[in-house]
N, C-alpha and C positions, 0 to 999 in steps of 0.2 A: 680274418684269421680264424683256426680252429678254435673250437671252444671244447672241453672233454664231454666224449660222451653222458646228457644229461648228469654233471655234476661228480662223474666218476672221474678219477683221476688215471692220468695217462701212465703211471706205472700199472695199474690193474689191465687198462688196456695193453700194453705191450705182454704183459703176462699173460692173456687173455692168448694173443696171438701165436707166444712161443708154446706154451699148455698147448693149446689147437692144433699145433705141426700149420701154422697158416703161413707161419713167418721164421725165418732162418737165415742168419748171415749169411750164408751161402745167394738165397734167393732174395735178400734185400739186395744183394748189390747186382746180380743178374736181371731181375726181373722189370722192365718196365712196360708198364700197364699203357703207355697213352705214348703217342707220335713223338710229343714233345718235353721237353722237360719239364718236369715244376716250375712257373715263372722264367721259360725261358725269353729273354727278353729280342731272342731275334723271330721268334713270333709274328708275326703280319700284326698290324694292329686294327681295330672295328674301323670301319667307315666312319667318320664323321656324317650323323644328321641330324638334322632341325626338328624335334617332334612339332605337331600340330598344337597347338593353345589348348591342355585340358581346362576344365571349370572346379577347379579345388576349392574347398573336398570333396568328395565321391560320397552319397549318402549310400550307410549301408545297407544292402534285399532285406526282406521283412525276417529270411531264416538266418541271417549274421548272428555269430557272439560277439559282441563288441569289446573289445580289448582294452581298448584306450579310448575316450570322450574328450578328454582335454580336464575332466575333474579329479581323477585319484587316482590311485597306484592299486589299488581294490585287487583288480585283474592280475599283479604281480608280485611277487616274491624275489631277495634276492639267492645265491648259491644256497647259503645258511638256511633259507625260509627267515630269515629275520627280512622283517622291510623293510623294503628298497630305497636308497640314500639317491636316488635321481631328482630332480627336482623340476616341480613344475610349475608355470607363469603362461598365462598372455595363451591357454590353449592347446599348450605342447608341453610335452617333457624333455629334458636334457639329460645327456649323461654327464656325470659327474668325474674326473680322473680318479682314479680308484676307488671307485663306488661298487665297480663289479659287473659282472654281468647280470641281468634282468633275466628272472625265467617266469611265464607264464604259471596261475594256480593251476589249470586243469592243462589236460593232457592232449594233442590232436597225433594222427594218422594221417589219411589224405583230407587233403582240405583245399582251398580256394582261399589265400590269402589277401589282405588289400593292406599295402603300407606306405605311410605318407614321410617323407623327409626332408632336411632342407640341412644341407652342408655348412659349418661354423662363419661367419664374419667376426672380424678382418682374415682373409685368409693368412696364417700360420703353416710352414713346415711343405713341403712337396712329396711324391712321390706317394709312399703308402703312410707317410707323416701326416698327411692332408686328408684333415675330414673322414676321419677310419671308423669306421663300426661295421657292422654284420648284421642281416635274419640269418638265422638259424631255424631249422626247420627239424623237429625232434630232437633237438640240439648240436646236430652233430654236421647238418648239412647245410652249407651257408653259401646265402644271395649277398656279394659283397655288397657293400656301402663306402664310398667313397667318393671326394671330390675329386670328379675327371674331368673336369672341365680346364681344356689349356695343363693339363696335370699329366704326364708321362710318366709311366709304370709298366710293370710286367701285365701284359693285355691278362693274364688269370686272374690278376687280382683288380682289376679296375671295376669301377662300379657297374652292376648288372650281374658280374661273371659269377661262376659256378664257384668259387675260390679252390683254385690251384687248377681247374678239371678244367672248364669251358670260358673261353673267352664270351663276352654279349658278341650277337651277328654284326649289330652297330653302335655305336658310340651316341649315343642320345642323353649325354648329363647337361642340364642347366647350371646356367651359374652359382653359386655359392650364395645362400642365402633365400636363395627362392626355394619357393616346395616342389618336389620331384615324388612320384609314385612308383610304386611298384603293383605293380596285381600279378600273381604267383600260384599257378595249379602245382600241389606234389603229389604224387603217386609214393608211397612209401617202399620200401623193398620188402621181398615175399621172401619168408626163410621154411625148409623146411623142416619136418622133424628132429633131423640130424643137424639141422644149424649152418645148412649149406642155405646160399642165396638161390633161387630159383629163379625171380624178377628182381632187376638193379632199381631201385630207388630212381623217378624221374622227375624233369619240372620243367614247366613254360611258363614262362617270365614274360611278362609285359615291363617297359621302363618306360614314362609317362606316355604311355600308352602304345608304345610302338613294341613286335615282338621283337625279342632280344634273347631270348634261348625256345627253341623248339620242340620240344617232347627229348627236352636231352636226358640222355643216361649216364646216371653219377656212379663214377667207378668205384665208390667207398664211400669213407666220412669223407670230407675236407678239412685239409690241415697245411698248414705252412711246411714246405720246404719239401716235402714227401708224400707222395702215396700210400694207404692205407687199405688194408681188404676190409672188407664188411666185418662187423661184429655182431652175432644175433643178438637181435632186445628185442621186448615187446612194441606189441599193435601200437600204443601211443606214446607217445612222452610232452614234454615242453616246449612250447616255442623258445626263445631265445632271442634278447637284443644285446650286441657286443660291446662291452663298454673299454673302448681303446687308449683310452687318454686323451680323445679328440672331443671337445663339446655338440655331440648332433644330436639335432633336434627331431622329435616324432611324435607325429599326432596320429588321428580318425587312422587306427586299425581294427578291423574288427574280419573274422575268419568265419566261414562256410565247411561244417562238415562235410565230407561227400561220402557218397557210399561207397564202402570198399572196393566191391563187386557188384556186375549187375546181375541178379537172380532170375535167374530161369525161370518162365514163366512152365504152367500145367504144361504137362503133353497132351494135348488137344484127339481127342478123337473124333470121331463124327460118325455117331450110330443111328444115321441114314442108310436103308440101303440103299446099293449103286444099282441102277437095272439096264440092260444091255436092249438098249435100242435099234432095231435094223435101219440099217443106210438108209433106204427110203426113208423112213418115217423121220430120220435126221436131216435130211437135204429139207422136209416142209420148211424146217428153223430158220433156213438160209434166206437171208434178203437184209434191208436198211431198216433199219427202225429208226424214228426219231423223239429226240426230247421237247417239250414244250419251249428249251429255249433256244432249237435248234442244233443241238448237237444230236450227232450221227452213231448210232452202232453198225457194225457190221457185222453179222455173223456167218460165219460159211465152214462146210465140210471138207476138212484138211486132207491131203494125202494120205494120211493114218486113219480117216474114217472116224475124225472126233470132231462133236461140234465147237470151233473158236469163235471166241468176240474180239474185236478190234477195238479196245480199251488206248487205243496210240500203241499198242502190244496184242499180240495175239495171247489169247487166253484159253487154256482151256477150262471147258466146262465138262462137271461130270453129271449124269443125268440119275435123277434120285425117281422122278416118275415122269410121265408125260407132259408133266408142266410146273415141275420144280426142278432145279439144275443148280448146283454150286460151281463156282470159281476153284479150281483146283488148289492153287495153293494159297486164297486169300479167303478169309472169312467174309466172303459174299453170300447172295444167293439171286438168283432168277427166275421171276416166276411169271410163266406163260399163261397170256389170255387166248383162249383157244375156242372157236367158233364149234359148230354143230359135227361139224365134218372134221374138228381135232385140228382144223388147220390154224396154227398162229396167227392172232391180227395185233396182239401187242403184247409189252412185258412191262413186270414192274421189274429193276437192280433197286436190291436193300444191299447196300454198302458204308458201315460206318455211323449207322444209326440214322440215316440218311435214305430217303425212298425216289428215285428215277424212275414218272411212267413214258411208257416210249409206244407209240404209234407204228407197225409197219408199215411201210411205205407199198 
């Protein structure tokens, strides 16, 4: 189920919306965002499948924030900031009924989640009564948690799903009591200056270890019972664990920041000159060269009058002098061993920090 945006309450959101001109009786009851309804229960529901044996727990990459250890609450806060009433034994922590939700101290954007859980025994309650909790993700965007195993529900809200938005591809919950993972890439949503979304918020879900949502795109927050447009927030906020009334269990979380974006590297120039070779003197280049371990170049003069190497691709080369030559559009270079008479008998390719000398054949 929803949880309010990091810890705001759902009248400021609604206020948020009507102030916006985003949302309007008019357009609440007009407008639907997705094929299907919220929890429509005549949905198709995921494939039943058997994941593979993972080896639980997953130890976390050396660049993890570790969330949870199995020893203290350190890493979280409740709504309040007062701390958190969950309790922990034996490794794991429990939710507590009305304990609250759990939010993370520090804040994430996009990250690489990893979360471990294991559904209440004796099983208690059916459908979205069984085994309920949530990740949240900035707080607002939630991986349900739920006992699906033999447990029949509206396919949005079963364990895996996007809640309310995406059903998982397939059905991979373990029984009730054993541990189940999630691993969880989210991309955050891109707002621009004016508060308009430009990128929807995504995420790929692993459920013990199988995918189970693909670079999906979340049409809003997630919330029970209705669709929701975006609300601009900042770059980060809180993870979020849902505390339902249900006792589930959660260990070894720990989260991967990623880069927001990938940053452009220099614009590369190359103040080599190019020097214009006549045809002749380019057809000399032409023939096999070979490597010491036997691999073959071939070079020869294309219909356009440029020298190529056969890299498994033709290449062009641009020629800097009579016996230096670059790879056109790869940070190569080729440099010609060249006899008394200019004519080629081998080359060295520097590619990659890496040096290839090659014999003509």
């Amino acid at each position: 189920m929803y949880t309010p945006l990091a810890g705001k309450s759902v009248l400021f959101l609604l206020c948020t919306f009507i102030t916006s001109g985003l949302c309007s009786a008019t357009r609440a009851v007009a407008q639907t965002p997705a094929h299907w309804k919220v929890h429509d229960m005549r949905r198709p529901r995921p494939v039943l499948v058997t994941p593979g044996k993972q080896s639980l727990p997953i130890s976390p990459p050396s660049d993890a924030i570790v969330l949870f250890d199995g020893k203290d609450l350190s890493q979280w806060r409740s709504a309040e900031s007062e701390p958190p009433r969950w309790i922990i034994r034996d490794g794991y922590m429990e939710s507590v009924p009305d304990s609250g939700y759990l939010y993370t101290v520090q804040s994430f954007g996009d990250a690489q989640l990893h979360v471990e859980w294991a559904a209440p025994t004796p099983v208690k309650g059916d459908g979205q009564g069984r085994g309920n909790s949530g990740v949240f993700l900035m707080g607002a965007y939630e991986v349900q948690v739920l006992d699906s195993y033999k447990n029949d529900t509206y396919p949005d809200g079963q364990a895996a799903s996007i809640y309310g938005q995406h059903p998982p591809l397939v059905n991979v919950a373990l029984p009730p009591g054993q541990w189940q993972s999630y691993d969880i890439v989210f991309r955050r949503p891109r707002f621009n200056i004016d508060g308009k979304v430009v990128k929807p918020a995504r995420m790929t879900v692993f459920h013990n270890g199988v995918l189970v949502q693909d670079c999906a795109e979340l049409q809003g927050p997630t919330r029970w019972l209705q669709h929701l447009p975006y609300v601009p927030h900042i770059d980060k906020l809180p993870l979020s664990l849902q505390d339902h009334g249900n006792p589930v269990r959660y260990r070894n979380i720990w989260i991967r920041e990623l880069r927001e974006t990938i940053e452009p590297g220099p614009t590369t120039t190359d103040d080599r000159p190019v020097v214009a070779l006549p045809l002749a003197t380019l057809e000399k280049y032409a023939g096999r060269y070979e490597v010491s371990t036997g691999e073959v170049y071939l070079l020869k003069v294309d219909d356009r009058g440029i020298l190529t190497a056969d890299f498994f691709t033709a290449v062009d080369l641009v020629p800097h002098s009579e016996k230096e030559f670059s790879l056109r559009w790869t940070d190569g270079t080729i440099f010609f061993d060249l006899d008394p008479q200019g004519t080629p008998v081998g080359l060295t390719f520097d590619l990659g920090g890496k040096q290839r000398v090659a014999k003509k054949l």
